[in-house]
Residue, then its C-alpha position, 0 to 999 in steps of 0.5 A: x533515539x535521535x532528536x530528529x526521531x524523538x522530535x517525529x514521534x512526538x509530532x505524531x503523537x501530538x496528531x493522534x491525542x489532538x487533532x483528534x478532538x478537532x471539529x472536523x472543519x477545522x481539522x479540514x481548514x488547519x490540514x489545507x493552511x499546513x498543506x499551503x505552508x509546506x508548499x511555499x517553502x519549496x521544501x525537498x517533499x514538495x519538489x520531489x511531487x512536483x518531479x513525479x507529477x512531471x512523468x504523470x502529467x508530461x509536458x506539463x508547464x511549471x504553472x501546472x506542475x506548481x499548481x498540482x503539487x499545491x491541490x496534492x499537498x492538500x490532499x496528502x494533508x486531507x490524508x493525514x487530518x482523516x487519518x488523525x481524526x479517524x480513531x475518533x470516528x463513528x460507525x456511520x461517519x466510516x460507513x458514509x465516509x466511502x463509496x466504492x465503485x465495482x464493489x461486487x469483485x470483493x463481495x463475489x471473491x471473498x464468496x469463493x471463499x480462497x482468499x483476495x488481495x487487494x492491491x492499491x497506489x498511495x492514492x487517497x487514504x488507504x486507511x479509511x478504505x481499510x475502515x471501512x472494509x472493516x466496519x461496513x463489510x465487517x470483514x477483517x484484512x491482514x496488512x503489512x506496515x513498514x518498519x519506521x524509526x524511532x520504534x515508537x512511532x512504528x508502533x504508534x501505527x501499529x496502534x492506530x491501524x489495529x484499533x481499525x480493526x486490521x491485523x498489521x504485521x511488519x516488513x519483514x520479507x519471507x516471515x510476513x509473505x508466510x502469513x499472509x499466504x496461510x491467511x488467504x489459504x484459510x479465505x480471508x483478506x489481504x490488503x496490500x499498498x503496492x507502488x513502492x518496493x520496500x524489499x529486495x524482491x521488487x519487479x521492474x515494470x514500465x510506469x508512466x514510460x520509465x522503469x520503476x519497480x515495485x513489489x513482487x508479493x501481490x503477483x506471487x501470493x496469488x500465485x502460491x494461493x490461488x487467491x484473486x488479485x483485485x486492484x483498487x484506487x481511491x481518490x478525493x472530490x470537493x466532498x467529504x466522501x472519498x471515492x473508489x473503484x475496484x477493478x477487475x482481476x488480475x488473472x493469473x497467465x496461463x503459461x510462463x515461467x513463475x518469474x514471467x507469470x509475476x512480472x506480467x501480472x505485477x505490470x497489469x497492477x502498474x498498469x491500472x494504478x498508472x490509469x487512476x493516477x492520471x486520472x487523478x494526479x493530485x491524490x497520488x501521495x508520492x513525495x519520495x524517489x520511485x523510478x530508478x532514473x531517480x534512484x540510481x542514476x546509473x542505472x537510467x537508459x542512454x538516450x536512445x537506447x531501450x530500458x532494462x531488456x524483459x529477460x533480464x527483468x524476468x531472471x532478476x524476478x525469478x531469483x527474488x520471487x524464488x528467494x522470498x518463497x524459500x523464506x515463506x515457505x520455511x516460515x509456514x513449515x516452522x509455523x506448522x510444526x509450533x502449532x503441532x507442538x501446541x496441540x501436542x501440549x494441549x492433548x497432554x495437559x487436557x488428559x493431566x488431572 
């Protein structure tokens, strides 16, 4: 472990055993003063916002965009004192803490009984919707969490996310794509955060004019499961209470290729997100790289020219989404037979005097 990666651990910790015991005003007033200081230093996070905020608020003068990273920097930090604070949480402070918009497309597909996938930005605080879900609909979800270094502080989130009451697994391709499909299979929920690819396996979709990519697995989940795909986003007002809205689903096109299917339907989602961070800008926590201009300059279209063709964006989909079905499936087929030789074990132990 580095110093910089012990140094980060130990400032998360810190968060989690003593923010926690903070009034939550001064916990509030301590997340804007640090919001405030990270924006006058200009430092490359708050320069990076303040680029995205360009593609989302175009021909905005540099007041404004000054003016925007400084109300999403207080949000981001809004974030990180709720979600500090969040462990320490009543019932009814998560229960009053959210008031969500369209609520019956959750409440009506979970009542189909084939499983749902919620699909959000990184707007607002997913975790507080995640708890809330958890205690106020008492319906328990299976989410992903991205590896982080050092190992501790992954686990740290681990941690914190499973005292929620959410059954977290982690990044790791085909292995979680399986488990995710056998939960929707079985009716259950899957909540994933799906603006920013983390895997090879991402689509390229239009966002905001430009070409970024994002994740394949919510259009292909749905897919595989016939679970319902729900977009959700979130953002915060001058109120303790953070909003949200679920949105209609994302159907499933009725012709197409699998690969067409998925980069039709992961658009539809970047389409919504695009649609609720325009409308709220400053809740919209993106403080890394996410176009592919950005990401890799080369690959930025000539003045003039079009972005990446739709053909070659479905054949690219369709291998990836082919590649991490492979691995889900041989996932779920190793999974079966452990449980067969699980229940084989048991039958011979239970017949043993």
């Amino acid at each position: 472990m580095t110093a910089t990666e012990k140094l980060t651990d130990a400032l998360y910790g810190a968060g989690w055993s003593t923010v926690k015991k903070l009034p939550e005003p001064t916990a509030a007033r301590l997340g804007r003063t640090i919001a405030d200081i990270a924006w006058k230093r200009r430092g490359k996070g708050v320069l990076r916002l303040e680029a995205n905020y360009a593609r989302v608020v175009p021909g905005a003068s540099p007041q404004r965009l000054a003016e925007l990273s400084r109300a999403g920097m207080r949000s981001y930090m809004r974030y990180w004192m709720e979600s500090f604070r969040l462990p320490a949480w009543s019932e009814d402070r998560i229960k009053n803490g959210f008031t969500p918009e369209d609520l019956h497309y959750l409440t009506e597909g979970l009542e189909r009984g084939k499983g749902v996938i919620l699909a959000l930005p990184h707007l607002g605080n997913w975790d507080l919707a995640g708890a809330w879900v958890t205690t106020k609909l008492k319906t328990p979800f299976t989410t992903v969490q991205e590896r982080q270094k050092p190992e501790s502080l992954y686990d740290r989130f681990v941690a914190y996310r499973s005292g929620l009451g959410m059954e977290v697994l982690p990044h790791t391709g085909g292995s979680a794509f399986g488990t995710l499909a056998r939960r929707l299979r079985a009716g259950g929920l899957v909540c994933l955060v799906a603006d920013r690819d983390l895997s090879s396996s991402g689509v390229e979709v239009s966002f905001f004019g430009e070409t970024a990519r994002m994740p394949a697995g919510p259009a292909a989940l749905a897919q595989q499961t016939g679970a319902l795909l729900l977009p959700v986003t979130l953002w915060y007002d001058d109120s303790p209470v953070m909003r949200g809205r679920v949105h209609p689903p994302v159907d499933v096109p009725e012709t197409g290729t699998r690969a067409e299917k998925t980069a039709a339907m992961t658009q539809a989602l970047a389409d919504v997100f695009a649609s609720g961070i325009a409308e709220h800008p400053e809740d919209w926590h993106m403080l890394q790289r996410l176009w592919l201009a950005d990401l890799d300059p080369a690959k930025a279209p000539a003045k003039g020219a079009k972005a990446t063709s739709r053909e070659t964006r479905v054949s690219s989909t369709e291998a990836r989404v082919s590649s991490t079905e492979a691995k889900a499936s041989s996932t779920e087929a190793k999974a079966s037979s452990t449980e067969t030789k699980a229940s084989s074990t048991e039958a011979r132990a239970e017949g043993s005097p």
